[in-house]
C-alpha positions as a printed NumPy array, in Angstrom:
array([[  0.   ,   0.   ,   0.   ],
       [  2.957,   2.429,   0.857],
       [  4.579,   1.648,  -2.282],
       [  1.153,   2.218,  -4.612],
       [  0.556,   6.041,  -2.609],
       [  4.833,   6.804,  -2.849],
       [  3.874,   5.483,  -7.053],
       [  0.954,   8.004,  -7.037],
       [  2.411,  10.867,  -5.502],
       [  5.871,  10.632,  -7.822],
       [  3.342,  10.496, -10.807],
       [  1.357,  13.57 ,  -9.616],
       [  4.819,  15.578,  -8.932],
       [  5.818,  14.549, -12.585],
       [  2.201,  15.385, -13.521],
       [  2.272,  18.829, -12.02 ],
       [  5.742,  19.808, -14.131],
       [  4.508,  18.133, -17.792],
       [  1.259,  20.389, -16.645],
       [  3.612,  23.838, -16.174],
       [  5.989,  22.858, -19.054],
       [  3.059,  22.418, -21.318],
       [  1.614,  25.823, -20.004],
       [  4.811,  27.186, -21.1  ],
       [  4.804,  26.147, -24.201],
       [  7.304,  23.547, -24.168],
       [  5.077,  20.618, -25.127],
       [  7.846,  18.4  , -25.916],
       [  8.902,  18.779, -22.374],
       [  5.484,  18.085, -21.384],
       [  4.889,  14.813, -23.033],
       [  7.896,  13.299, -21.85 ],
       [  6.633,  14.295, -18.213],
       [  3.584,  13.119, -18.644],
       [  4.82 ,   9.435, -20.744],
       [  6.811,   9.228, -17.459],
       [  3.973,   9.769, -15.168],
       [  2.057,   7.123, -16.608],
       [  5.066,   4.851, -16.937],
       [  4.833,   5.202, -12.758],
       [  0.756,   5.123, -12.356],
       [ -0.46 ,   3.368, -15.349],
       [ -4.274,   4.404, -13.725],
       [ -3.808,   8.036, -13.721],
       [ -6.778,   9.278, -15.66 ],
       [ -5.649,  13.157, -15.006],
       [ -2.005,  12.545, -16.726],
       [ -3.783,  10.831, -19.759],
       [ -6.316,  13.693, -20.057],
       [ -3.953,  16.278, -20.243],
       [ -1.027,  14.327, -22.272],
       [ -3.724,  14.758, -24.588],
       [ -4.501,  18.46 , -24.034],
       [ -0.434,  18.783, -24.783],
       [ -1.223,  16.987, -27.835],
       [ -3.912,  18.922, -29.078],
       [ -1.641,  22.065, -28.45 ],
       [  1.045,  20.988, -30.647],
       [ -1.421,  19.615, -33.59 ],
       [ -0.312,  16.293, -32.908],
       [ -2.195,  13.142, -34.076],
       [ -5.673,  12.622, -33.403],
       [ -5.884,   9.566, -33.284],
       [ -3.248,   9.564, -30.391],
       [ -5.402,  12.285, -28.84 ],
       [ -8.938,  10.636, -28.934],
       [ -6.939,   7.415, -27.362],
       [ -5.841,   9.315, -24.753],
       [ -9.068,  10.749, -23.828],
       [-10.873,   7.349, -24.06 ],
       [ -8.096,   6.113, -22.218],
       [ -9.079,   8.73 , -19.141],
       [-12.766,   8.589, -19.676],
       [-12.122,   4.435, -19.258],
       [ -9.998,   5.011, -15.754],
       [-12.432,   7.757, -14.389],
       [-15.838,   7.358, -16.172],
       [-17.123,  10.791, -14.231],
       [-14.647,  12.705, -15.985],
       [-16.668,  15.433, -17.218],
       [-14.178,  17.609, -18.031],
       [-12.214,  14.641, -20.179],
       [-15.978,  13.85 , -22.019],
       [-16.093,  17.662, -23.297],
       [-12.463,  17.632, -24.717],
       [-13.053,  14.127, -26.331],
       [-16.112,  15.614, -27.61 ],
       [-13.979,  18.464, -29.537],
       [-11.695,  15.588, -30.444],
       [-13.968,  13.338, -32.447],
       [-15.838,  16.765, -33.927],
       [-12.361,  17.613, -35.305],
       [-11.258,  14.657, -36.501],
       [-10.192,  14.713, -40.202],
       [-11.505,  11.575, -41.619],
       [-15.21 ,  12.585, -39.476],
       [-18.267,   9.923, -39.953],
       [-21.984,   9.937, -38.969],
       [-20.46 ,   7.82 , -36.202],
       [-18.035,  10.638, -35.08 ],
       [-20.885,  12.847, -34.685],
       [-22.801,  10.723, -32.609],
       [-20.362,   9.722, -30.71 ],
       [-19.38 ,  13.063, -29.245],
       [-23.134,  14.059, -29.03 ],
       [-22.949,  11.425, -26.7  ],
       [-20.14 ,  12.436, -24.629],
       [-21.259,  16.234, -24.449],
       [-24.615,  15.074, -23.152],
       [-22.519,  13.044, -20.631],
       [-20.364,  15.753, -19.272],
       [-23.379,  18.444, -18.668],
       [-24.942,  15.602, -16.834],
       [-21.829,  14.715, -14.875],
       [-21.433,  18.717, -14.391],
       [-24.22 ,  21.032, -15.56 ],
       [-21.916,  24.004, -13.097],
       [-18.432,  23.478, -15.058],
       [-20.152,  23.147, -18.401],
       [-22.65 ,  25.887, -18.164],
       [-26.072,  25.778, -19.772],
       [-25.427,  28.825, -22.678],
       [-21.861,  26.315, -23.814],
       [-23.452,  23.055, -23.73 ],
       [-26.453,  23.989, -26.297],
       [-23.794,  26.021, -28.461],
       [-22.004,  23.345, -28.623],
       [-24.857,  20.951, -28.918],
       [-26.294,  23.105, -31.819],
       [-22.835,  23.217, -33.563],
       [-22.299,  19.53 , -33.587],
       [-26.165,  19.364, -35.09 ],
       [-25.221,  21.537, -37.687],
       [-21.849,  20.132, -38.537],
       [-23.9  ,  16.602, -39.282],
       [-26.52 ,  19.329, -41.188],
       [-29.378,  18.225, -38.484],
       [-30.34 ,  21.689, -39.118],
       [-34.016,  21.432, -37.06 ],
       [-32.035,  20.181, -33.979],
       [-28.917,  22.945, -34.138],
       [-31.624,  25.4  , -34.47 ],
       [-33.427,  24.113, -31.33 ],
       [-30.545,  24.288, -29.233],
       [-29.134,  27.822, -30.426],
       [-32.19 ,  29.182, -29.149],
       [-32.008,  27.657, -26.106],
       [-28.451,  28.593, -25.899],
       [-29.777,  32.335, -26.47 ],
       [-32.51 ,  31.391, -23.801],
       [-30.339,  30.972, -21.296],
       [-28.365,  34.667, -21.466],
       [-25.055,  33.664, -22.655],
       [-22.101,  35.753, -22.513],
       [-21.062,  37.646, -25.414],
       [-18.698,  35.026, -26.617],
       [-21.324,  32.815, -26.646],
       [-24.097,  34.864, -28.402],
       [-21.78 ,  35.674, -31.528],
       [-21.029,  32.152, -31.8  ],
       [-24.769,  31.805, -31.651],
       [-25.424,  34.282, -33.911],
       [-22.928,  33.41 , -36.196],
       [-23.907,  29.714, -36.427],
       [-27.58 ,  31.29 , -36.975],
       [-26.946,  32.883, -39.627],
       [-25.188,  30.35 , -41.355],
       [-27.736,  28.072, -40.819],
       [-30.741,  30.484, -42.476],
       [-28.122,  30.712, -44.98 ],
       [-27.977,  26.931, -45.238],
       [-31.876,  26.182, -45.076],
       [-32.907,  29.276, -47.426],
       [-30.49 ,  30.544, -49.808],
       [-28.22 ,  33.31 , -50.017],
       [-31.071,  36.084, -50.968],
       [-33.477,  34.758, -48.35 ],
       [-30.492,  34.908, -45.609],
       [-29.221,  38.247, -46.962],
       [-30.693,  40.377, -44.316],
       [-29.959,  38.136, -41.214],
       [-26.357,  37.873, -42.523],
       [-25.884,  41.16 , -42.722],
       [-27.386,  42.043, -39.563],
       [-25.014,  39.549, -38.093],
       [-22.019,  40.569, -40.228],
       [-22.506,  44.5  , -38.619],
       [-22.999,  42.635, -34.724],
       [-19.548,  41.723, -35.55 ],
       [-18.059,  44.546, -37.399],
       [-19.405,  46.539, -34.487],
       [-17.407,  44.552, -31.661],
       [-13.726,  44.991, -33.817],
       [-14.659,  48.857, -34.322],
       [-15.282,  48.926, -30.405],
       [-12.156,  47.52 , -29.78 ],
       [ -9.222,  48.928, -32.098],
       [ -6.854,  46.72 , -30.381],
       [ -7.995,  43.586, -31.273],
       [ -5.294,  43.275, -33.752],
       [ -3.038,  42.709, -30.305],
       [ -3.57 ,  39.068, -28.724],
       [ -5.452,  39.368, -25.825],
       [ -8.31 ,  36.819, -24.682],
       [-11.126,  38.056, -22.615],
       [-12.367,  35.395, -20.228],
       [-15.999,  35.484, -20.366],
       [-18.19 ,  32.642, -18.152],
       [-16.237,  29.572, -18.169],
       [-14.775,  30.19 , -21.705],
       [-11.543,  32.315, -23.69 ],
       [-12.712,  34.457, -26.291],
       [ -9.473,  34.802, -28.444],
       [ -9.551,  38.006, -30.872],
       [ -9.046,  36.36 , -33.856],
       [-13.282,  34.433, -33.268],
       [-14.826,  37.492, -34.364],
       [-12.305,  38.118, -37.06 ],
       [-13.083,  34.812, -38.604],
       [-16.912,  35.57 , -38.19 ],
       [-16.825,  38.534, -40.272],
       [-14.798,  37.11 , -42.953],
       [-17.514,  33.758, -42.815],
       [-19.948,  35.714, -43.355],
       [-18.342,  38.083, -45.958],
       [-18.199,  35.051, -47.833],
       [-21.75 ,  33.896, -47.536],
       [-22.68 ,  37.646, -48.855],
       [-20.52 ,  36.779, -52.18 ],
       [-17.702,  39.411, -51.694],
       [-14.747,  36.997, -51.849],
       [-11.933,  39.847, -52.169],
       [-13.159,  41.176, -48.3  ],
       [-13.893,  38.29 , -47.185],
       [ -9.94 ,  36.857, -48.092],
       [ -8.744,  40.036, -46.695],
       [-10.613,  39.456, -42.964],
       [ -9.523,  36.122, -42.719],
       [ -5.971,  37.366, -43.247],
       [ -6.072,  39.231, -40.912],
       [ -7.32 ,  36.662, -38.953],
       [ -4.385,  34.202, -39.527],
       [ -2.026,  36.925, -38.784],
       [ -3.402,  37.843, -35.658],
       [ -3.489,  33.986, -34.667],
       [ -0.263,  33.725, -35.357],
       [  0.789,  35.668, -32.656],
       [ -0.795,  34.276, -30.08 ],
       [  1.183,  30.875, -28.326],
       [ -2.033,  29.617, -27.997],
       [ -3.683,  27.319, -30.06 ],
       [ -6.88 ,  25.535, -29.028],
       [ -8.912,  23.239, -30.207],
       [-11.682,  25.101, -31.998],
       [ -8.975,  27.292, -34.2  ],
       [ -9.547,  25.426, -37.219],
       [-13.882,  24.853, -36.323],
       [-13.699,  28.882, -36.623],
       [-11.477,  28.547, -39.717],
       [-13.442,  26.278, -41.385],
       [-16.509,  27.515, -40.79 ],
       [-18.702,  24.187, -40.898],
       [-16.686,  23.888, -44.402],
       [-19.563,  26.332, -46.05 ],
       [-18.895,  29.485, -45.983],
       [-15.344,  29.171, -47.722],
       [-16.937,  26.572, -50.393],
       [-16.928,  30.196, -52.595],
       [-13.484,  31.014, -51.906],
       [-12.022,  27.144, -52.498],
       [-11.427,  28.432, -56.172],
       [ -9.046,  31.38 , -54.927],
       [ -5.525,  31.223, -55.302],
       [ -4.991,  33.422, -52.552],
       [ -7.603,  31.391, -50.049],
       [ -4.976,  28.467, -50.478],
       [ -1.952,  29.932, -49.756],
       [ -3.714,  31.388, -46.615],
       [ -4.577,  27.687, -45.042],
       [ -1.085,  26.203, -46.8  ],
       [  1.074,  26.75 , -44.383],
       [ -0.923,  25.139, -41.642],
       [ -0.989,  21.667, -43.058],
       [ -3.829,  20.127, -40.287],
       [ -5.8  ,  22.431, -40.301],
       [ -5.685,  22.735, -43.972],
       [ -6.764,  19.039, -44.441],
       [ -9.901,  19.382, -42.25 ],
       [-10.791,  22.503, -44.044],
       [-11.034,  20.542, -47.022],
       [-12.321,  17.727, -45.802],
       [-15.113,  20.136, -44.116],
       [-15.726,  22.012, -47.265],
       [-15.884,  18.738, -49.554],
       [-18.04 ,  16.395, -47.114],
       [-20.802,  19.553, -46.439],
       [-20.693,  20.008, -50.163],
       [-22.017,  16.623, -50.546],
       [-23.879,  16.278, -47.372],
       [-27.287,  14.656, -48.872],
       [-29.61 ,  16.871, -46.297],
       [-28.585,  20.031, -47.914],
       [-28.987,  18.964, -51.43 ],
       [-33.027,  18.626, -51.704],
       [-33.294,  22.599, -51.088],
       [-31.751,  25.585, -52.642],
       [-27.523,  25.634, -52.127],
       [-25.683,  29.1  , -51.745]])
């Protein structure tokens, strides 16, 4: 019994440094801390969870990732927090099925059930409604954006909403029926950079239990400057997008869900030279912009009504 708890506690201090080295940015650093943690508890759900994190921060594999988090989920089955990452994981996966989809529907429901406090009502149905729309269950993302707006989000929430909203009109109606909700959207957006002539500098405003990076909004306006059919402004916003990005040493999960855009909204700038040497020289999340733009294109839902 001694030995298991002096085993534990030398993976936790291991643990604890991968956890600061990866906050640091050294992720190499952090992997090896955390391989060596689990080489000394082989049950420690926390060091799998966050090798993964690492993993995620440094684009790695994910395959390796989604392991990793099943791995945790398997060890400590009330692992809400683990549930909503795997969640991300499977929604971002490159090669994503029907089966993907469902599959992390199923593990988002599980973490607000395991922790409704942590993952707060406004996050779960945005997220809910995303993953809906992302599989082109348009009815069902619709149901839960509004109960996402029902339940007074914070700002970074409600232009994600809104956003996602719009797209969706956009999606079910047309481009001329979705004109005016676009561009009602587009100028919610426009509005929040003009307020804030610094966004251009990396700074994240933490807003309920969430980080609002600078470069979200950016990629909203330049989505939806695409759905309106200007494909000249809409390349320039999501330059400046990238650039700003690229300044930051952070790089979450969802940076490539913004940049993608459920695949849509940059099916009209596919064509452009200059929209592929913007995603180029980020090989990942080049490949699941493609794969997001090609597999919406010929998502069968979408094809019985009027496409953009």
């Amino acid at each position: 019994m001694a030995e298991a708890q002096s085993a534990q506690q030398f993976a936790q201090s291991l643990a604890r440094e991968a956890y600061s080295a990866s906050r640091g940015g050294f992720y190499e650093r952090a992997l090896s801390g955390y391989d060596r943690a689990i080489a000394a508890h082989p049950g420690y759900a926390w060091a799998y969870a966050h090798r993964a994190e690492t993993r995620v921060l440094m684009h790695g594999d994910i395959e390796q990732i989604i392991a990793d988090f099943d791995k945790a989920i398997s060890l400590k089955p009330d692992y809400a927090w683990a549930h909503t990452f795997l969640t991300r994981s499977l929604e971002m996966r490159a090669d994503q099925t029907r089966g993907d989809m469902a599959r992390a529907l199923w593990h988002l429901d599980r973490a607000f059930e395991l922790d409704p406090v942590w993952l707060q009502p406004p996050r779960y149905h945005s997220e809910r409604g995303f993953l809906h729309l992302l599989d082109a269950h348009l009815d069902d993302a619709q149901q839960d954006f509004e109960r996402a707006l029902a339940s007074d989000p914070p700002d970074r929430w409600r232009r994600f909403i809104r956003y996602h909203q719009a797209e969706l009109t956009w999606l079910r109606h047309g481009a001329s029926r979705a004109a005016t909700p676009i561009a009602q959207t587009r100028n919610l957006m426009k509005s929040t950079i003009d307020r804030a002539p610094d966004v251009d500098e990396v700074d994240e405003v933490d807003e309920g239990n969430s980080i609002e990076r600078p470069w979200d909004i950016l990629y909203y306006v330049a989505g939806l400057t695409a759905m309106q059919g200007n494909a000249e402004d809409a390349l320039s916003w999501l330059d400046r997008a990238i650039r700003v990005e690229e300044r930051s040493d952070r790089v979450l999960f969802c940076d490539s869900r913004a940049r993608a855009s459920v695949g849509l909204a940059w099916a009209r700038l596919r064509g452009h030279d200059r929209f592929k040497q913007l995603i180029a020289p980020h090989p990942l999340n080049h490949s699941r912009c493609m794969q997001l733009i090609e597999s919406a294109a010929m998502a069968p839902e979408l094809k019985a009504g009027e496409r953009p």
